[in-house]
C-alpha positions as CSV (number, residue, x, y, z in Angstrom):
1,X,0.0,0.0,0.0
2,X,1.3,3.6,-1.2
3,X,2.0,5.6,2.0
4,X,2.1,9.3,2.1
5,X,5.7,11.2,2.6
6,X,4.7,13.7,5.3
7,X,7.8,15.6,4.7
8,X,6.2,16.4,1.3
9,X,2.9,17.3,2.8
10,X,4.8,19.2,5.2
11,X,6.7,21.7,2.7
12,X,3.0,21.7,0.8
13,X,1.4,23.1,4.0
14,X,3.6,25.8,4.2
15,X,3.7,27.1,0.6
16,X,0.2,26.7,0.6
17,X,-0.3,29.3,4.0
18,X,2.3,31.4,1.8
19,X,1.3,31.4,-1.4
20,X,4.6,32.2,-2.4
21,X,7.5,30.0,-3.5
22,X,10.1,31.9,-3.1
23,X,9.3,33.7,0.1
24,X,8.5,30.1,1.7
25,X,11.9,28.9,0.6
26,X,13.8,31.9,2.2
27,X,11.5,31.1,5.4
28,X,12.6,27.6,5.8
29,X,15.8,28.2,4.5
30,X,15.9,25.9,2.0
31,X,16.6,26.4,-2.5
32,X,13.4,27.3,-4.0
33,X,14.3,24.6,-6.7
34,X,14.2,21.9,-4.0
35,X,11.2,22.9,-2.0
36,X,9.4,23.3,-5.6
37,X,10.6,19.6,-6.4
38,X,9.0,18.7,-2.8
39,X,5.4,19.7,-4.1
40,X,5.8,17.6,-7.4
41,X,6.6,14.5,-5.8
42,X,3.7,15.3,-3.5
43,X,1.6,15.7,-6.6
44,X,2.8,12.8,-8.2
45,X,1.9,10.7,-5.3
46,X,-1.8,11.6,-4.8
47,X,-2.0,11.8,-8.8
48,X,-3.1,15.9,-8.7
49,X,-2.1,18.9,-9.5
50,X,-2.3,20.8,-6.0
51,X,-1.5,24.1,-7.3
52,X,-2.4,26.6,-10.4
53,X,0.7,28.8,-11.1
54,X,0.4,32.4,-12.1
55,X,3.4,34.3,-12.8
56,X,5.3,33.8,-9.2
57,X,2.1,33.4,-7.2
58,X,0.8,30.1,-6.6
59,X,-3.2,29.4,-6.5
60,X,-4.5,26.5,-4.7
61,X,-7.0,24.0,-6.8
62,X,-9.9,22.3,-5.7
63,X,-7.5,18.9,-4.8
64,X,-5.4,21.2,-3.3
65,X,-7.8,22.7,-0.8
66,X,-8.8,19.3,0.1
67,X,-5.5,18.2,0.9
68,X,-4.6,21.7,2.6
69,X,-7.8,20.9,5.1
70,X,-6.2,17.3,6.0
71,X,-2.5,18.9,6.8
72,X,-3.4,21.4,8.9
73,X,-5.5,18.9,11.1
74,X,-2.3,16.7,10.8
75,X,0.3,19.1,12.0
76,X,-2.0,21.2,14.1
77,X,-2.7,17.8,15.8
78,X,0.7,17.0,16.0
79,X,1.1,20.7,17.9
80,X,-1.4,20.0,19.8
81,X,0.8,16.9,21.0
82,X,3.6,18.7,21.5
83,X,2.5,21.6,23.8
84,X,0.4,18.6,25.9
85,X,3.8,16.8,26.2
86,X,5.1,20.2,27.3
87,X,2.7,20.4,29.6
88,X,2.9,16.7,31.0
89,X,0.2,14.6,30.1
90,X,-0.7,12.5,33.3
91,X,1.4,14.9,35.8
92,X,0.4,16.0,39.1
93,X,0.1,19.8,37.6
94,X,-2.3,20.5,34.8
95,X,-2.3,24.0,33.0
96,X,-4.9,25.8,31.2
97,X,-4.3,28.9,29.5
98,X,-6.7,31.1,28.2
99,X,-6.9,34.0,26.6
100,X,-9.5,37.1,27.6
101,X,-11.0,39.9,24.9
102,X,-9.3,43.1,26.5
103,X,-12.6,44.9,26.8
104,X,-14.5,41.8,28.2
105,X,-16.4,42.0,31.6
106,X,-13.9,41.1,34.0
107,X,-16.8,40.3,36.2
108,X,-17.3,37.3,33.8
109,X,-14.0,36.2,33.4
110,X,-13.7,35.8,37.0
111,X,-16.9,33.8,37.3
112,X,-16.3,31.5,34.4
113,X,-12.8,30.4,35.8
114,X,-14.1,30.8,39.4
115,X,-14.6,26.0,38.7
116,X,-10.6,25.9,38.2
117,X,-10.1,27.3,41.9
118,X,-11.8,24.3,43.5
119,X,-9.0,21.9,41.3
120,X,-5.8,22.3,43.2
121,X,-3.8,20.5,40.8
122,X,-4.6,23.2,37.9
123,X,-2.2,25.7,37.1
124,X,-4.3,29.1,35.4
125,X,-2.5,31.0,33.1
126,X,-5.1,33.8,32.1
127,X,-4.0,36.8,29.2
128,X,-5.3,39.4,28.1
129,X,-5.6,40.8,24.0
130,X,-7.4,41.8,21.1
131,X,-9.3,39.3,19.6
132,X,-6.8,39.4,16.3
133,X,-3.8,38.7,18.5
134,X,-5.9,36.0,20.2
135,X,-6.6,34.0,17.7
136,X,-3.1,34.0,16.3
137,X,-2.1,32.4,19.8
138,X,-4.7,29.9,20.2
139,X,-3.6,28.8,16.6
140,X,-0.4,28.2,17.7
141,X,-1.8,26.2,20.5
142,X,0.1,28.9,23.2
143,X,-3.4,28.9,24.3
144,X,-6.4,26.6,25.0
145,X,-9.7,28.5,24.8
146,X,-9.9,32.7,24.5
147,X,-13.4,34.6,26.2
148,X,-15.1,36.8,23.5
149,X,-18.2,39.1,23.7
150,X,-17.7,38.7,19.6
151,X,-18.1,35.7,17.8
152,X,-16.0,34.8,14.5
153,X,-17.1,33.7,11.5
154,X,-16.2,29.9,10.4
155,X,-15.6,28.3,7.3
156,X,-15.4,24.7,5.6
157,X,-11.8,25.8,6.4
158,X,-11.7,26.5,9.8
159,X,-10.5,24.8,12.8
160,X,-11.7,27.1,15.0
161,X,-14.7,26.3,17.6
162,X,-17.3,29.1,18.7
163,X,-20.2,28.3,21.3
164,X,-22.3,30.7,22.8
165,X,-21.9,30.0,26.6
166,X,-24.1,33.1,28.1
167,X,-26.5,35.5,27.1
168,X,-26.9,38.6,30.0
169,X,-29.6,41.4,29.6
170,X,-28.4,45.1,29.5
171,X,-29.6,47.9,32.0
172,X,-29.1,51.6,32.5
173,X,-27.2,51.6,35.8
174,X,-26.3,54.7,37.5
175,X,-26.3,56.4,41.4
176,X,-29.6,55.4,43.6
177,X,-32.4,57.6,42.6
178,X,-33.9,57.8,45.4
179,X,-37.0,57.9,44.8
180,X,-39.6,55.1,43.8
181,X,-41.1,56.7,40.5
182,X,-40.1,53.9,38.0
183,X,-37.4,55.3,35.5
184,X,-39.0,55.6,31.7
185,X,-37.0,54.5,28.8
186,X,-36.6,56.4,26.5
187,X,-38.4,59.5,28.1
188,X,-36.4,59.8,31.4
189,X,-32.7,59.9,29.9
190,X,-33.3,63.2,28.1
191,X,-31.5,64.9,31.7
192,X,-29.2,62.5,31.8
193,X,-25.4,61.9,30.9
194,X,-25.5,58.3,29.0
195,X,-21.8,56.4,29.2
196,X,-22.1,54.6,26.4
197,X,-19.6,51.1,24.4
198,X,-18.0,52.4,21.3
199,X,-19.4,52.4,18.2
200,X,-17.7,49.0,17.6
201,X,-19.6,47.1,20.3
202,X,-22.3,45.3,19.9
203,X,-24.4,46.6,22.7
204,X,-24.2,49.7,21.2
205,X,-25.2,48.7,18.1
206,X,-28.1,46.9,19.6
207,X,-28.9,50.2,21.7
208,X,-29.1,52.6,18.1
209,X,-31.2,50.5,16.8
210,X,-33.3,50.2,19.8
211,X,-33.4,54.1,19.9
212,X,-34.0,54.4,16.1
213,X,-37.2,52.6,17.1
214,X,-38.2,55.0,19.5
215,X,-37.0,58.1,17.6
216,X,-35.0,59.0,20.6
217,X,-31.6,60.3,19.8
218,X,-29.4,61.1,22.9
219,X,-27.5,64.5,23.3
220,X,-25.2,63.9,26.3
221,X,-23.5,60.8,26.0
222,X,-19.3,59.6,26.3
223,X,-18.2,56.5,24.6
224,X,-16.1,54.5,26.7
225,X,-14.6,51.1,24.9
226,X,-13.2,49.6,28.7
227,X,-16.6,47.9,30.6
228,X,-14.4,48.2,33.9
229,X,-14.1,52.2,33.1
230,X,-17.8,52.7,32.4
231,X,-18.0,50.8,35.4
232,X,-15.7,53.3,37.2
233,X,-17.2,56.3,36.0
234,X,-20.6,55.2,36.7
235,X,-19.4,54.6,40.5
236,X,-17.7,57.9,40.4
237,X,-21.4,59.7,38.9
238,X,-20.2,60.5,36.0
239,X,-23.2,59.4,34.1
240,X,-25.2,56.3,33.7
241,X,-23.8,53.4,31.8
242,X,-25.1,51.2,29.5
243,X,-24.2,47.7,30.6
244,X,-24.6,43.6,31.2
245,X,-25.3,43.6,35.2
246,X,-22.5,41.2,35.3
247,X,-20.2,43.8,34.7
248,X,-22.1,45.7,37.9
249,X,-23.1,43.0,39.9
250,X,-20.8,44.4,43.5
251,X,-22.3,47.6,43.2
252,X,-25.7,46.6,42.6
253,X,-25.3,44.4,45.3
254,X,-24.0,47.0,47.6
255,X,-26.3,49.5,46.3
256,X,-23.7,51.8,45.1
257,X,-25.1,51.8,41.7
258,X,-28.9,51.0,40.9
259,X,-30.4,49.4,37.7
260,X,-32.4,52.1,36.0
261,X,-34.2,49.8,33.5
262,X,-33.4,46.7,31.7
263,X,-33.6,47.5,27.9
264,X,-35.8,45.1,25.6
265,X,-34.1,43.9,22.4
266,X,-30.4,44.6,23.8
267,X,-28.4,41.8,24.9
268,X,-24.5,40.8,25.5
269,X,-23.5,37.3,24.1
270,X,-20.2,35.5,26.1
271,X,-18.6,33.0,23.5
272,X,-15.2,30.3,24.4
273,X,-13.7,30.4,21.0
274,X,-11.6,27.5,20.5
275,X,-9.2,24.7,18.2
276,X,-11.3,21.3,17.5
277,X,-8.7,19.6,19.2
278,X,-8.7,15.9,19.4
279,X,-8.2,15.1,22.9
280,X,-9.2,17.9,24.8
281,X,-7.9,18.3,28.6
282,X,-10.3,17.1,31.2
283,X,-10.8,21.0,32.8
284,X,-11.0,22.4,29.6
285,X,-14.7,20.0,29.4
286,X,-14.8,20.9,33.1
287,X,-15.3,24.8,32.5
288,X,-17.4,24.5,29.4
289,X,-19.7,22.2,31.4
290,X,-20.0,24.6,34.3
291,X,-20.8,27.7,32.6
């Protein structure tokens, strides 16, 4: 029976994320003539052409997808080993490592690893990024599982995992009123200062279009991208923020801040964006289970 040279498939892989002879060549320091010879004996052994040639630029083909979608399951699968290994499969100390959307609800963070705490063997190794940066990571298998209030869009080619793992309500919260006259959306934030998500937030998209509705179109309002500093600044009085109560949830407690109104239509969605791995770790199941 024929078998497959995986160093072939390997130098394929990584002209195909390069598109580019030459520029792959120089990256894996190797002569352009013998990394080209490398994808023709691959061709010749699954009996396809794997790539359309243009000028210098190399276009994959329909096989050539195909075969793309089985490599990088192979040799993400075989990172996946690796970075398991490094983290000793079977030892006494397990690690999980996830990565955090910078402007996410650190309310919610701490509540969805809050499980990992009661595991004494688990070692936490929690960062913080954009969503881009992120994903490069978790491709790389430097991390297990990243926290988005965004979800990504997949393809036939992707490897990547997105579940919705909570849905939270969004309220005006601001200092006590004082008084027991329920508030009035929209009628009752003409007088007031509205600290509002940036325009690139979904809540605030929500919230336009919710306003739109209503023909209500605020005149005193900041945008502030950081939920912690609406947070802050809704503490300090600076206005009333438009937020998930998670993101609240001490100071409503405490009664340092108090929910104005819940707004209809206007929700924040929590996704765990991450690899289909094969074997995935017993905490990683652990957390997804428990939130």
């Amino acid at each position: 029976m024929k078998q497959l040279n995986y160093h072939h498939l390997y130098y394929f892989w990584q002209v195909a994320k390069t598109g580019h002879l030459t520029q792959c060549a120089e990256r894996l320091h190797i002569a352009q003539s013998a990394l080209s010879a490398q994808i023709k004996q691959l061709e010749d052994e699954v009996g396809q052409m794997l790539f359309l040639r243009h000028n210098r630029k190399l276009t994959l083909t329909d096989a050539g997808h195909q075969v793309l979608r089985y490599a990088e399951a192979i040799f993400n699968l075989g990172n996946q080993l690796l970075n398991d290994l490094n983290q000793g499969i079977g030892s006494h100390n397990k690690i999980i490592r996830i990565g955090a959307v910078a402007t996410l609800s650190r309310n919610f963070q701490e509540n969805f690893i809050r499980p990992i705490f009661k595991e004494p063997d688990v070692h936490l190794v929690l960062e913080s990024a954009s969503l881009t940066e992120l994903l490069e990571r978790l491709k790389l298998h430097h991390l297990d599982l990243i926290l988005s209030n965004k979800p990504i869009a997949l393809d036939h080619e992707s490897h990547w995992r997105c579940r919705l793992i909570a849905k939270q309500s969004v309220s005006l919260v601001g200092p006590p009123r004082h008084t027991n006259k329920a508030f009035k959306f929209p009628q009752d934030c003409q007088q007031l200062h509205l600290l509002l998500p940036g325009i690139s937030s979904d809540i605030r998209s929500q919230f336009d279009v919710l306003c739109e509705s209503l023909n209500f179109h605020p005149l005193h309002y900041s945008e502030v991208d950081d939920m912690a500093m609406l947070r802050l600044l809704a503490r300090d009085q600076a206005g009333v923020a438009l937020v998930p109560e998670v993101v609240v949830q001490d100071e409503l407690q405490y009664k340092t801040l108090e929910k104005y109104c819940t707004l209809p239509d206007v929700t924040e969605n929590f996704y765990a964006i991450s690899l289909n791995k094969a074997f995935p770790s017993e905490i990683f199941n652990k957390l997804l289970a428990e939130n």
